[in-house]
N, C-alpha and C positions, 0 to 999 in steps of 0.2 A: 473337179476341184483342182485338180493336179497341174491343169494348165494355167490356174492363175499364178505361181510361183515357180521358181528355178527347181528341178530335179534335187539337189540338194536339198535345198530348201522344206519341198513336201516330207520329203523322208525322215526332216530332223522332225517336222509334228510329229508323224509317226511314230519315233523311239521317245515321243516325250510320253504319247497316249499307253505307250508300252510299259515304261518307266513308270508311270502311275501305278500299275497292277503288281509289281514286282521289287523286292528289295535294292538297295543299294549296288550291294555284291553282286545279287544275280545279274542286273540288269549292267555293269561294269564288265561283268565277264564273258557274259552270249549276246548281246542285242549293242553294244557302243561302238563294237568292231567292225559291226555291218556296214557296206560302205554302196551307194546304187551304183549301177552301171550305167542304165539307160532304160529308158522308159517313153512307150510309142501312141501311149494312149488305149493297151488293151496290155501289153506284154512288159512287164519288170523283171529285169533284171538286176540281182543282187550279189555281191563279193563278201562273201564270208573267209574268216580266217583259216579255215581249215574246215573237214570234212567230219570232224570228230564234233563241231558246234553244231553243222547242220544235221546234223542227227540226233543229238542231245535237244535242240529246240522241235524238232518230229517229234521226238517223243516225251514231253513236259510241257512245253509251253505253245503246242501248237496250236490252240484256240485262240491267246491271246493275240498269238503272232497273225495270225489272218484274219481278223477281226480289225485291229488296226490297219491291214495294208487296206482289206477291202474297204473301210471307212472315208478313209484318206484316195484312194486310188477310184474304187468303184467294184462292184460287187461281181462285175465280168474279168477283173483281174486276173492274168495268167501268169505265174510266175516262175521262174528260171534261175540257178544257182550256179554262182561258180566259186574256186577258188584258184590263189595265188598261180599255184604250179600248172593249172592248168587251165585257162579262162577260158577257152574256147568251149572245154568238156565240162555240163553241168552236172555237178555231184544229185542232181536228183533229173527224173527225167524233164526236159525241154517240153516249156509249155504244159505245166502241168496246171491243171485247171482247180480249184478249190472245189470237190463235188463233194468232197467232208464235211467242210465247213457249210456248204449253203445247204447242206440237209440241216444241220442245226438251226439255221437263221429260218429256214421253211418251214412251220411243222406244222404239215399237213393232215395227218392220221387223227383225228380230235376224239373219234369213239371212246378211247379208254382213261380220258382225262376228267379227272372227278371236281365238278365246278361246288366252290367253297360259297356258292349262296343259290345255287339250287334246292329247290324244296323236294324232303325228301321222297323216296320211289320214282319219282321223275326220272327216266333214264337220259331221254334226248339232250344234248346238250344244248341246252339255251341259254343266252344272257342278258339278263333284265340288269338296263345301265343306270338304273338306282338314282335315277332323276327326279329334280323337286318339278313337275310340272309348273311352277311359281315363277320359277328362275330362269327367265328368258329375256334376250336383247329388247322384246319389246316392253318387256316391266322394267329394264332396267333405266335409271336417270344416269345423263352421263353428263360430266363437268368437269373443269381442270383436272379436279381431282383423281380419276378416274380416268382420263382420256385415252392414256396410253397403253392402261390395260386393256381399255375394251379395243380401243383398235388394233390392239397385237392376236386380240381372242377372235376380232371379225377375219384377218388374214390366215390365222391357222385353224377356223374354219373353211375356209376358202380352200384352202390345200393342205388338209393335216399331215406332218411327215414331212411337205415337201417344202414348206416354209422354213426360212432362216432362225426362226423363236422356235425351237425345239432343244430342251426343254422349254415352256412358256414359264417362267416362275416368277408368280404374283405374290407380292408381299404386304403389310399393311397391319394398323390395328385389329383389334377386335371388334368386327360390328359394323365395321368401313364397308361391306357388299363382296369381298373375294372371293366368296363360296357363290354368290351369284353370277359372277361374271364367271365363272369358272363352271358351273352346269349349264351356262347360255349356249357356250363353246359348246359343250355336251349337246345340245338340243340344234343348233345350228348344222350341226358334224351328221346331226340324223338326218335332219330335212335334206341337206343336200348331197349326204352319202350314205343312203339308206343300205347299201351292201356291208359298211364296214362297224364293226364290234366297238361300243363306246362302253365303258365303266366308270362313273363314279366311288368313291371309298375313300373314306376317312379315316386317314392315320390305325388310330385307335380299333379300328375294324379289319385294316389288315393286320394289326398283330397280334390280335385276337384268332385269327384265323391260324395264322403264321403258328403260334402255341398250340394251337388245338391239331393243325397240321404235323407238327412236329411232336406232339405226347401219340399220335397214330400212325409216325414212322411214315409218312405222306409229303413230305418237304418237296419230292419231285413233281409229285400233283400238283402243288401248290404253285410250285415255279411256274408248271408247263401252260395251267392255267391261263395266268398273268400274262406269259407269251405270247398269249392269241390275242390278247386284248390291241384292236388299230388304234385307240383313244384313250390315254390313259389318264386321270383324272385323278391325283392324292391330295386331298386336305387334310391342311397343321404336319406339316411335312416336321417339322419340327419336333412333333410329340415323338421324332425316331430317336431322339437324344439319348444316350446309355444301353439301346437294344440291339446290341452287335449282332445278334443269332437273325433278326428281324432286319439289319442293317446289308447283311451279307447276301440275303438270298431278293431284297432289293436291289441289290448291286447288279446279281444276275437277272436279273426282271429288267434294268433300267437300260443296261449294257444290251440285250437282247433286242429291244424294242428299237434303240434308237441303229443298231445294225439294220432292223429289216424294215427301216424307213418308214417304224410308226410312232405317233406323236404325243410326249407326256407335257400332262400341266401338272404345276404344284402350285401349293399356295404356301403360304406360312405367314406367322406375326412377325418373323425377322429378314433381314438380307442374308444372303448366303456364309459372308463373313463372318456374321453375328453369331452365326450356331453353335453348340457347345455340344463336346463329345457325340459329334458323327465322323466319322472316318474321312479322311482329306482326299480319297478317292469318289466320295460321293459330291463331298462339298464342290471340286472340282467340276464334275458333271452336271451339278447344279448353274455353276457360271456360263457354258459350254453355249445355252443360246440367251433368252430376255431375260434380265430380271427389272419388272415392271413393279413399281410402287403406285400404291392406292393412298393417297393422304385424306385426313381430314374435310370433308366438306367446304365449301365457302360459303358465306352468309345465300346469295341467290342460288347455290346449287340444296340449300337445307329448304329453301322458300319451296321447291320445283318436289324435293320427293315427300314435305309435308301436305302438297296437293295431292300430289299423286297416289300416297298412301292412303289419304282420307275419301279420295275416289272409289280406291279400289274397295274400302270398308263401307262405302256409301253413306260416310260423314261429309255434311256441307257445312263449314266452319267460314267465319268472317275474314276478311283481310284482318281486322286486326287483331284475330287469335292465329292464323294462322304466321305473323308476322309473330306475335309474340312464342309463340314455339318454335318458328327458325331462330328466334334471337334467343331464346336461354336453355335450350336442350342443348349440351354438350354433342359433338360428333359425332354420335353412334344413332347407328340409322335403326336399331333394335330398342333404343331407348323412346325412338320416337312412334316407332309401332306401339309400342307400350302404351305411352301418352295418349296415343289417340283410342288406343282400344279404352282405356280409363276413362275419356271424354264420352264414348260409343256408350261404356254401361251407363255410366249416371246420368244421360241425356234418354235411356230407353227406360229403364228400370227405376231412376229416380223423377223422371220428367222434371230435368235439370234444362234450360237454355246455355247453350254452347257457347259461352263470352270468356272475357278474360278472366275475369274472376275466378272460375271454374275452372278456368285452365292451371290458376296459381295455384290453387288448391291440391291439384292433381299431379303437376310436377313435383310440390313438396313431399307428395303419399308417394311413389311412382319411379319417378326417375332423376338422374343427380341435373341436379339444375348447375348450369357453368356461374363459376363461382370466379367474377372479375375482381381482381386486384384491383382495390381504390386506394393511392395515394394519395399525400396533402400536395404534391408536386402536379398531380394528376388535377386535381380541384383548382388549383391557382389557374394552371394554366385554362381550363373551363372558362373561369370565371374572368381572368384576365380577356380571352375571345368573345364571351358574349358583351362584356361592358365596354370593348374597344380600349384598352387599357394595355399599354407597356410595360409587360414582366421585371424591368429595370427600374420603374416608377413604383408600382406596386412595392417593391422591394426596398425602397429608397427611405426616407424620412421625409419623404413628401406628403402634407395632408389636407391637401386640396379636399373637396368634400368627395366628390367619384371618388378619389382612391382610397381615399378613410374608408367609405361604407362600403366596398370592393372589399378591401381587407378583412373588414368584422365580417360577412358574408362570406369568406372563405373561410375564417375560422370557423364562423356557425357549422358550414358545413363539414369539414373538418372532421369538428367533435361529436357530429350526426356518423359518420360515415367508417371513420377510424378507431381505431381501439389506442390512438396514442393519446398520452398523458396529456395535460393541458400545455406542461414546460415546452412539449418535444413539440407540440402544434406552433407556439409561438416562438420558437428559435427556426420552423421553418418557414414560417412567414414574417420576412422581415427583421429575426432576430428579438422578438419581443418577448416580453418575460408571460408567466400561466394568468398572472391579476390582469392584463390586458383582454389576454381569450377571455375570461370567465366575465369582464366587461362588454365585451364584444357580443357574446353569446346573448348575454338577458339583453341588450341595446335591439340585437335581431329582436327577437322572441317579440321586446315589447312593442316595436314599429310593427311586423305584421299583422299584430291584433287592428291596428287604425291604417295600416298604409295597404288598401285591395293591390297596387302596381308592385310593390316591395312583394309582397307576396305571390302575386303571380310568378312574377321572375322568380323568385325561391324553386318556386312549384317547375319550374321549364328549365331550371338550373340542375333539379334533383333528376330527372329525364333524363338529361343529357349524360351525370355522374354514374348513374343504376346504367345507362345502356353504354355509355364507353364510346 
């Protein structure tokens, strides 16, 4: 990394990664002083102020401090001190190699580490990575919506750790798939690195642990745990909001992992920015590699997973039900398993036929049906496109017979569709007073008893107002 930018340059990252960890004062009075010398691509050398720093930061802050160089520099880093009076004589020995610290970032000994979801008596240490077998790249539908997370999640499967999206953090509604695309990774990371340790866990289950760790005086188990894990997997990263004691020994779990070049995903419902009361040295870490947002659906990406859902249930549904539940199921892809499991009992247990019908029925019981805003501005405009009619004409006092019965035809509909007053309908169409609407309305009503054409169009008008 150190050769993409000037020797300066690397260094100021550095004191900024350092600076994060560390108060104002402190980091002003031992780390701002430090000034590089030179740097060869194994060997740093550093100018400290005096010999009284570098031995105050040996013994206080000497994890932080080789933690960042070796981030920054690279974990073969050998470093060398001098100061003012005597630059050539390093106050610590020349070429001292960090064997402190990479026993830390190593930890190899795993026998006496008590794993917080092992079953109990089991002594061996094993780690079952709490995967949904469900939740893989080939169940998953991918669309605009979507794109970016799954192909940030296919490259750091590809190389976990060694990829630029570390952290990977996906973000997104509720129900959007993030928890899928995020055990895919988990399942991809097995197939093709079956040597390396993957975890999934949910928020909510490591602070559970984290409590239960910490009422039996076990916090280092807990840490040491989490350290081993190459793939680290937290869902609703979010639910860490107010748990400092669960924040902190994250900190040490997040910091540990991305030292020894292994790889976290999070997910959460917000951006980084957005979160409230987590500490600015996590949020920070957070931003550090992707944050990928999962939006909403689009009309043919709801078409593609309402098939493919109903596949995998071994529901065969029509085009034109399954058209009708891409079009008024709201974005949540859990609202639409719903639905179809709803359609699955009353077509098996009821010997119901799987139509639209059935289907309206079932979104009303079931799940929130999207609820389109219908305007009188909304309707005009309709009804002005299907009659081929000029929104300035419509509007006018012009009453050629098209635009007369255009006009009562938007009112009708209007007063179908709207919850406005008859006054507020005819000041927007045209400015006309409620005795007009309420004219307009029985004029409709009484022509489609006798006029079949007037009525069809009603009928192909009302389609077009319900679907938007």
């Amino acid at each position: 990394m150190a050769s993409a930018y000037t020797n300066t340059e690397v260094w100021q990252v550095c004191l900024n990664r350092i600076k994060e960890q560390t108060s104002p004062e402190e980091f002003a009075k031992w780390f701002e002083p430090i000034k590089p010398i030179r740097f060869d691509g194994t060997n740093l050398r550093l100018m400290f102020p005096d010999e009284s720093c570098i031995h105050h930061i040996e013994r206080n802050y000497k994890k932080i401090f080789a933690q960042a160089i070796m981030q920054m520099y690279g974990r073969q880093t050998k470093l060398s001190c001098a100061v003012p009076t005597a630059e050539e004589k390093a106050a610590i020995a020349p070429n001292t190699d960090m064997t402190d610290i990479s026993r830390h970032v190593a930890q190899t000994d795993t026998s006496n580490i008590k794993n917080p979801f092992a079953i109990p008596g089991i002594k061996r240490l094993t780690i079952d990575p709490q995967l949904n077998s469900k939740y893989t790249f080939s169940t998953h539908i991918e669309g605009d919506c979507n794109r970016l997370a799954r192909s940030a999640g296919m490259t750091v499967a590809l190389q976990p750790g060694s990829s630029p999206f570390n952290p990977l953090y996906i973000y997104g509604g509720s129900g959007l798939g993030k928890t899928h695309i995020a055990q895919a990774i988990g399942h991809e990371v097995r197939e093709r690195h079956p040597e390396l340790h993957v975890l999934y866990v949910p928020t909510n289950k490591f602070q559970a642990q984290f409590q239960t760790a910490y009422k039996n005086g076990e916090i280092n188990d807990f840490i040491r745990f989490y350290q081993m894990i190459d793939v680290l997997i937290i869902d609703d990263i979010q639910e860490l909001t107010g748990k400092t004691g669960t924040q902190n020994a994250f900190f040490n779990i997040f910091n540990h992992l991305q030292l020894a070049g292994k790889q976290l995903i999070l997910t959460s419902d917000k951006p980084p920015v957005e979160l409230k009361d987590i500490e600015q040295r996590l949020l920070t870490r957070f931003k550090w590699g992707l944050s990928a947002q999962i939006d909403t659906p689009d009309f043919a990406t709801k078409l593609k997973i309402v098939r493919s859902k109903a596949d995998s249930m071994g529901i065969h549904l029509s085009e034109d039900v399954v058209n009708y539940l891409a079009d008024n199921i709201s974005a949540n892809i859990r609202e639409i398993e719903g639905a179809l499991l709803s359609l699955k009992a009353n077509s098996s247990y009821l010997n119901r036929r799987l139509t639209v019908t059935l289907a309206k029925e079932v979104l009303k019981a079931y799940v929130q049906v999207s609820q389109k805003e219908i305007s009188v501005s909304r309707i005009t405009e309709i009804v002005c496109q299907y009659y081929e009619i000029d929104e300035k004409d419509f509007n006018s006092t012009k009453r050629t017979r098209e635009v007369a019965q255009a006009r009562q035809i938007a009112m009708y509909l209007a007063k179908q569709h709207t919850k406005l007053p008859l006054a507020a309908i005819g000041s927007a169409i045209g400015g006309r007073n409620h005795a007009t609407v309420l004219h307009s309305c029985k004029n409709v009503v009484n022509l489609t008893e006798t006029d079949k054409v007037l009525k069809s169009q009603l009928e192909e008008l009302e389609k077009l107002i319900v679907k938007g």
